[in-house]
C-alpha positions, -999 to 999 in steps of 0.1 A, spaced: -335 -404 138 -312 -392 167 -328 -380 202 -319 -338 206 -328 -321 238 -333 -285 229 -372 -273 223 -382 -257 192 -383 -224 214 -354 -228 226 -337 -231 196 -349 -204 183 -343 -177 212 -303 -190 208 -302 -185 170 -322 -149 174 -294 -144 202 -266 -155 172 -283 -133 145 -286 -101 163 -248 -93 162 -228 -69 139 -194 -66 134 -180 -42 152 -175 -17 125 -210 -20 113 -223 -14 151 -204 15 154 -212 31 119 -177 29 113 -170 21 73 -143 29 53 -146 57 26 -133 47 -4 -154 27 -29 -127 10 -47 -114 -23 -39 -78 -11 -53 -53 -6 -28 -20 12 -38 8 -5 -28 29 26 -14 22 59 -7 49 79 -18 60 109 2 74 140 -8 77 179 1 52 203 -5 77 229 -21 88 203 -46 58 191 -57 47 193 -95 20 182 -115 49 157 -134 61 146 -100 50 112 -107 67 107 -138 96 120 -129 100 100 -97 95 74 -126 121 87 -148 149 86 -115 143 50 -105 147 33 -146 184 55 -139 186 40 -108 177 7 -123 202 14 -155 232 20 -131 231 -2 -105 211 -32 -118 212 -30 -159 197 -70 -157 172 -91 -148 201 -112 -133 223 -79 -115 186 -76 -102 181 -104 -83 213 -104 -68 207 -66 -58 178 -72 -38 183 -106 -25 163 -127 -46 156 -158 -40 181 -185 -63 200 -150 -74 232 -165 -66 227 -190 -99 218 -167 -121 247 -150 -151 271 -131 -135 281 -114 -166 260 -85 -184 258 -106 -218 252 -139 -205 221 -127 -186 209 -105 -217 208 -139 -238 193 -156 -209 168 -136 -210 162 -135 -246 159 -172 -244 130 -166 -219 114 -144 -239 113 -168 -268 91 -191 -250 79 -218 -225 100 -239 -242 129 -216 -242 120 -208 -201 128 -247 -192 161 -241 -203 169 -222 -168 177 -238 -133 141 -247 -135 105 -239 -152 98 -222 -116 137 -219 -110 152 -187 -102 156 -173 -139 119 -177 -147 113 -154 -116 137 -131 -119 132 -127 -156 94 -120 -151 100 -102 -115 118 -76 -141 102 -74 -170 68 -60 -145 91 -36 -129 101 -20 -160 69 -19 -174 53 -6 -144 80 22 -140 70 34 -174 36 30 -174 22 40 -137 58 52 -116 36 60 -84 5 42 -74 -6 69 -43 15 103 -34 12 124 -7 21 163 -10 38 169 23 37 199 47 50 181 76 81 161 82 93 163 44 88 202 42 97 214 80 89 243 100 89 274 75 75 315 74 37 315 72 39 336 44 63 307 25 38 283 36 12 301 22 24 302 -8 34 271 -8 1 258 -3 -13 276 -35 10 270 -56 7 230 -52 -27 232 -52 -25 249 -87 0 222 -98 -27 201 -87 -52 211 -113 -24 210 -139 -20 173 -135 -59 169 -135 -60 184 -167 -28 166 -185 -42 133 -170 -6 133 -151 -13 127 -117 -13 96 -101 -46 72 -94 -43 84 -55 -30 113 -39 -37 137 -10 -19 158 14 -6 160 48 -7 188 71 8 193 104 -7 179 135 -37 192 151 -18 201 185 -19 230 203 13 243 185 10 238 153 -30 232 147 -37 266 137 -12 267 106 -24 229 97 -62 244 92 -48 273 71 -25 252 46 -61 231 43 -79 258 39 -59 276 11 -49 244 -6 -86 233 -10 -96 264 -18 -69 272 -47 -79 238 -60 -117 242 -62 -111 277 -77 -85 264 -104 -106 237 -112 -141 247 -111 -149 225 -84 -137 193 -93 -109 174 -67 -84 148 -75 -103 104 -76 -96 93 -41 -83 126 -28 -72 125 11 -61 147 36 -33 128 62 -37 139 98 -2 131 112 12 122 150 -28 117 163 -34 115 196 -67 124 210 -103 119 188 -104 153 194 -79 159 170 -97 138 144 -130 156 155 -117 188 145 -104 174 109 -135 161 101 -152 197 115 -129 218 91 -137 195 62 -179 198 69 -174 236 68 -146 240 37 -172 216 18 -201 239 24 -182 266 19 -169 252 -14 -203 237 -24 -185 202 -24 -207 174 -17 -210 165 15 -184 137 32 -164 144 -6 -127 149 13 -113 116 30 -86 116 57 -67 92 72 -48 85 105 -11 85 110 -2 61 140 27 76 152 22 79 192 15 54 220 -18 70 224 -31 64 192 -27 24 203 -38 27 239 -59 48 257 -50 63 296 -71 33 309 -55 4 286 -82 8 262 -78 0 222 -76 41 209 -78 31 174 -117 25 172 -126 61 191 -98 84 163 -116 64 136 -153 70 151 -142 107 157 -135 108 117 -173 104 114 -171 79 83 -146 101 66 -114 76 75 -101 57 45 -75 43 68 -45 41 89 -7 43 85 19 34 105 49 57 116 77 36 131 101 61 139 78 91 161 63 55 176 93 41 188 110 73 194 74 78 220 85 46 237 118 60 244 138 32 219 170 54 213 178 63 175 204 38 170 176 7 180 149 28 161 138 -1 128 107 -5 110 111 -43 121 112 -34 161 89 -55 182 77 -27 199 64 -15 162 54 -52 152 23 -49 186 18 -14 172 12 -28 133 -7 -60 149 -34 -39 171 -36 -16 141 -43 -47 123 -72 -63 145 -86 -35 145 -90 -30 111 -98 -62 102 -131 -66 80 -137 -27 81 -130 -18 46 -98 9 62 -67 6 44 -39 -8 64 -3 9 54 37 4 73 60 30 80 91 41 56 126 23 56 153 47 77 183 39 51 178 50 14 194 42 -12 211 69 -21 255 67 -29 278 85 -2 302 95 -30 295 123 -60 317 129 -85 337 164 -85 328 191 -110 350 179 -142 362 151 -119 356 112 -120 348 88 -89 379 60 -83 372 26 -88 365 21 -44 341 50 -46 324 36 -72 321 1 -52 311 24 -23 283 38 -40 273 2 -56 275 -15 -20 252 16 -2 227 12 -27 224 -26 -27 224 -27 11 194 0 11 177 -20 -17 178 -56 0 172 -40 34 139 -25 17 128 -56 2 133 -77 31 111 -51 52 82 -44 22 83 -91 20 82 -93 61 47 -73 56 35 -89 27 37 -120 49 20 -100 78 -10 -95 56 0 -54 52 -4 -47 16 10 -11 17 37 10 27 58 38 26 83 55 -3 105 83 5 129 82 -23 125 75 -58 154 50 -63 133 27 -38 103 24 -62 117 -9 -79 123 -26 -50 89 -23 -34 75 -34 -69 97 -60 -68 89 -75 -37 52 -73 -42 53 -92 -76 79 -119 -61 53 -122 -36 25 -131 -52 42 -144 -87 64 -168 -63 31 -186 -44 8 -181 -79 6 -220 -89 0 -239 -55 -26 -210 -46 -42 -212 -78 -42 -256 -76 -54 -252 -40 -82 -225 -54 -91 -250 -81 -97 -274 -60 -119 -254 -34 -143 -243 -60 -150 -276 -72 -157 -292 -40 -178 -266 -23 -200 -267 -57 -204 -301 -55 -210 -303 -19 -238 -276 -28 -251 -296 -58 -254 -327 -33 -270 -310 -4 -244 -311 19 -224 -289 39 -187 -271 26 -173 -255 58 -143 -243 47 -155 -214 31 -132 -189 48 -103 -207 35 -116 -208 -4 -124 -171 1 -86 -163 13 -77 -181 -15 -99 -161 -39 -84 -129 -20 -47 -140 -32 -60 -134 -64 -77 -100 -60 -48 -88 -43 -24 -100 -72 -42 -80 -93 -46 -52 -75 -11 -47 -72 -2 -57 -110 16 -86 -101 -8 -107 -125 -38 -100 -148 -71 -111 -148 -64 -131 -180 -34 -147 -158 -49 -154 -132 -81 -171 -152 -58 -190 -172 -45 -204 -140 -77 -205 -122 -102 -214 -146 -124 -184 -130 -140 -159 -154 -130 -121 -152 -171 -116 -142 -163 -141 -111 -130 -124 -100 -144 -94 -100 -175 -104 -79 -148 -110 -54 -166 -135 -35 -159 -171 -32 -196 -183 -20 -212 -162 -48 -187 -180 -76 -198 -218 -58 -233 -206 -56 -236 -196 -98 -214 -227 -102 -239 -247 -87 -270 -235 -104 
């Protein structure tokens, strides 16, 4: 027996004091509106007047060219983008197509590179998943701009614009051509421009509807750029309640989300957070948040030349962003890369590029590509799961930096996971205490993220996990110790 002080009543008023909080999100109604626990990881963005219901698979079909000229190997690959161990990989075309036949063959086969988790495995596998997903699923989430990517054009233009991509729209919904997320972004809701944002919403929404008898795209948004008051947001989420009823769309059916892009959207006049006030204003319509880097920095007066996604002034923007969404079920995404990867040189008509253009055009490509993987890695590391595409020649590089990610830290996660399940179910089959939880469920949420983003499957991952598909996809570590237990 040990002596304690407190009385029974007194115990209990301190742990009715302890149970009567929320989390913030949940005491202010905030929630996020999307239902699935996928996360894309990009949002590609391109111009309203180019849009087409085959976008997607054509923005698919420019980066396997892109791929096929600059980087016609898993080995040219790695060394493109920066990879990890690229420098020890075949520096030849043929020697690194029999390397990786060799992989192919088999584990056995694999042990014959630098390693069995060397650089070739990696590289090889890293690859192989970009290819595939390139073929298969090109864009994960697109957005159908009317803002920066289409400019300042005649109403009339913009009218018809808006129609017409809304009809395109309905095409891909009926050939099963559209991507698994996609929305649209209007211009801002300021005094200047709020007007014509409404009215491409309005006619956009209502071509759709009327093309498609009421039906709108799975996990359709509308993107609210350059926010600055919950005002603003107030008056989204007002034209969306009356173009619903006016529609006869469900109520609540039309997400938006926020573009961070001004110092207002991260601090109010008084010092305040913003964020939590835009997203209240949204009125549980906010799926979540992304980041602009260069309207952000260009607000706190950083000239153009010193104007990079990894700025500090945009890594306090990203990290209050981030607190604040923390736990609330809002999707998190970064701003775009400022250099593409796109050659300075073009060949003549009936003309050839010399041999130093060519190397030009090589050299601006991989600079742009290992530029972008070094940003899209940096915010894998800082827990931000999505980002931004502008061109299509970008697409392998963001794939490949999410499936290094997760396929380089696979086995000691998936060891350390292991061993977290067994000794929080045995802890519960003894009647002790496993306080650790948190941990084992971040573990756990390695895992759901690696699948989310395609870097693994859930036959990988239970091969390497011993967990069951059922268990992964209850997505909770205390409910997988819990069955274990019984």
């Amino acid at each position: 027996m040990f002596q304690t002080s407190l009385s029974p009543e007194a115990l209990h008023v301190a742990l009715a004091r302890a149970r009567s909080g929320h989390p913030v999100f949940a005491h202010t109604g905030l929630r996020g509106a999307s239902e699935s626990p996928r996360q894309p990881v990009h949002t590609v963005y391109g111009g309203a007047h180019l849009f087409k219901a085959d976008s997607a698979r054509k923005l698919g079909a420019v980066a396997l060219r892109a791929l096929a000229e600059r980087a016609p190997d898993f080995a040219a690959f790695a060394r493109a983008i920066g990879l990890p161990g690229a420098e020890a990989l075949p520096a030849h075309h043929d020697e690194a197509l029999a390397l990786s036949a060799a992989i192919d063959a088999g584990p056995g086969a694999a042990a014959r590179a630098p390693g069995p988790s060397g650089p070739a495995p990696l590289a090889h596998g890293v690859y192989a998943r970009v290819l595939d997903k390139l073929r298969r699923e090109p864009v994960e989430d697109l957005r159908i701009d009317f803002e920066d990517g289409y400019g300042v054009r005649p109403g009339r233009e913009e009218d018809e614009h808006a129609a017409a991509a809304a009809r395109e729209v309905a095409l891909g919904m009926a050939s099963g051509g559209l991507p698994p997320f996609l929305g649209i972004r209007i211009k801002s809701l300021t005094e200047a421009s709020a007007e014509r944002g409404l009215r491409t919403l309005d006619i956009f929404l209502s071509a759709l509807v009327a093309a498609t008898g009421g039906a709108l795209p799975p996990g359709f948004v509308v993107t609210l750029p350059k926010v600055s008051t919950p005002e603003q947001v107030a008056a989204l989420a007002d034209a969306l309640d009356a173009l619903e009823a006016a529609l006869e769309l469900p109520a609540g059916a039309i997400q938006l989300e926020l573009m961070v892009e001004t110092t207002a959207a991260i601090l109010g006049p008084r010092g305040e957070v913003a964020l939590p006030r835009l997203i209240e204003a949204a009125r549980g319509r906010c799926a979540g948040a992304h980041f602009g880097a260069y309207d952000y920095t260009a607000s706190c007066e950083i000239t153009a030349a010193h104007q990079r996604l990894d700025h500090p002034a945009c890594d306090f923007a990203r990290h209050v962003m981030q607190v604040v969404l923390a736990g609330s079920g809002l999707r998190l995404s970064d701003g775009a890369s400022n250099i593409l990867p796109v050659a300075p040189h073009r060949a003549p008509p009936g003309g050839a590029l010399t041999p130093r253009q060519i190397e030009d055009n090589q050299r601006a490509v991989e600079r742009a590509w290992r530029l972008k993987y070094t940003q899209v890695r940096r915010a894998l590391e800082g827990g931000i799961y999505q980002g931004w595409d502008l061109h299509p020649a970008e697409l392998p590089v963001r794939y490949a930096a999410v499936y290094a990610f997760f396929l380089e830290g696979v086995d000691a996660t998936a060891e350390r996971l292991r061993s977290f399940v067994d000794r929080a179910a045995q802890a519960t089959v003894a009647g002790t205490v496993f306080d650790d939880a948190a941990t084992g469920q971040g573990l756990l949420n390695f895992f759901l993220r690696a699948t989310s983003a395609g870097a693994l499957t859930e036959a990988e991952v239970a091969a390497r996990t011993g967990l069951t598909p059922d268990e992964l996809r209850g997505r909770s570590f205390q409910a997988i110790v819990e069955r274990r237990s019984a």
